[in-house]
C-alpha positions in Angstrom: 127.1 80.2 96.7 127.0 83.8 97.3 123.7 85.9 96.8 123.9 89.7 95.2 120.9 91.9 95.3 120.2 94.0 92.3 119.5 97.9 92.9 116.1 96.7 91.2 115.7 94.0 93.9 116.8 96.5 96.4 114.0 99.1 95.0 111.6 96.7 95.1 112.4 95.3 98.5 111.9 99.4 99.9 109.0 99.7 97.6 107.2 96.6 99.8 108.4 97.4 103.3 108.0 100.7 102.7 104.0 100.3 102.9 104.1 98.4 106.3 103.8 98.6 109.8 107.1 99.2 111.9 106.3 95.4 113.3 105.2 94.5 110.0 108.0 95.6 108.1 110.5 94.0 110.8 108.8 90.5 110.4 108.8 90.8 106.6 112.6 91.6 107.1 113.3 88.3 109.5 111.4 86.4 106.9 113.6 87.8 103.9 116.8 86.8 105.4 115.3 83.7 106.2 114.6 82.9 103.0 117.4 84.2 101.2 119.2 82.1 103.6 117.4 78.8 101.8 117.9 79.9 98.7 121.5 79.6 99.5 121.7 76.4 100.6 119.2 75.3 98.2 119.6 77.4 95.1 117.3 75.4 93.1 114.1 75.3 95.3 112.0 78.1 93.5 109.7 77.2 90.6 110.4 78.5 87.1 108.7 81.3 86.1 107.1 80.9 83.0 109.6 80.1 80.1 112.1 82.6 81.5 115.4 81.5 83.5 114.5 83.1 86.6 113.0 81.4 89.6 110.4 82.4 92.1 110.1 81.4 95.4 107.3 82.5 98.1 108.2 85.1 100.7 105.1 85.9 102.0 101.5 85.4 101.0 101.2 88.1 98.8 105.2 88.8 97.8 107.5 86.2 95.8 110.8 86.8 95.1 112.6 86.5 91.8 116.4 85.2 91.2 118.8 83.6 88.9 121.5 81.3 89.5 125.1 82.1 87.9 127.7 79.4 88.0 129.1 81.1 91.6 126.6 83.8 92.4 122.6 84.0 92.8 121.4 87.2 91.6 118.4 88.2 93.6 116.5 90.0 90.9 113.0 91.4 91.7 110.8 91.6 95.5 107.0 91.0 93.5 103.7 92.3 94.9 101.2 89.9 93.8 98.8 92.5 94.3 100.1 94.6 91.3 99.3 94.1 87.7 100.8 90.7 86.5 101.4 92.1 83.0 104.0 94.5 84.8 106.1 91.9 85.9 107.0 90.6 82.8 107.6 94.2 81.4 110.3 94.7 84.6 112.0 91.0 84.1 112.2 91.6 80.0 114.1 94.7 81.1 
């Protein structure tokens, strides 16, 4: 399958790293290939979030990332803070 990042993914994504460390911000970016990389090859392994159809999987302690699956692409939707305000990530994946 192949994976597409939304410009809102993409603005979240800078959003994230752009509060880091240079060596902070280079880990976090190893680990988000990494992961997108699983997702990949396992497009199913995130949990449903909520009654929506998008998944969730763990980047990093305090970021998840969000995603749908197409029939041929995965749409990588939303990098998530989980130290922002819950009720604004429902607000951003209504939209």
């Amino acid at each position: 399958m192949e994976i597409q990042i939304t410009e809102n993914a993409e603005k979240s994504y800078f959003e994230i790293i752009s509060k880091y460390s240079e060596n902070k911000a280079s880990s976090f970016a190893k680990k988000t290939i990494s992961v997108l990389d699983i997702i990949k090859l396992n497009s199913h392994i995130g949990h449903k979030h909520k009654k929506t159809f998008y998944l969730k999987f763990l980047l990093t302690e305090d970021v998840y990332v969000f995603y749908k699956i197409e029939p041929a692409i995965i749409y990588i939707v939303l990098f998530w803070d989980n130290k922002r305000n819950p009720i604004n990530l429902d607000v951003i994946l209504d939209s």
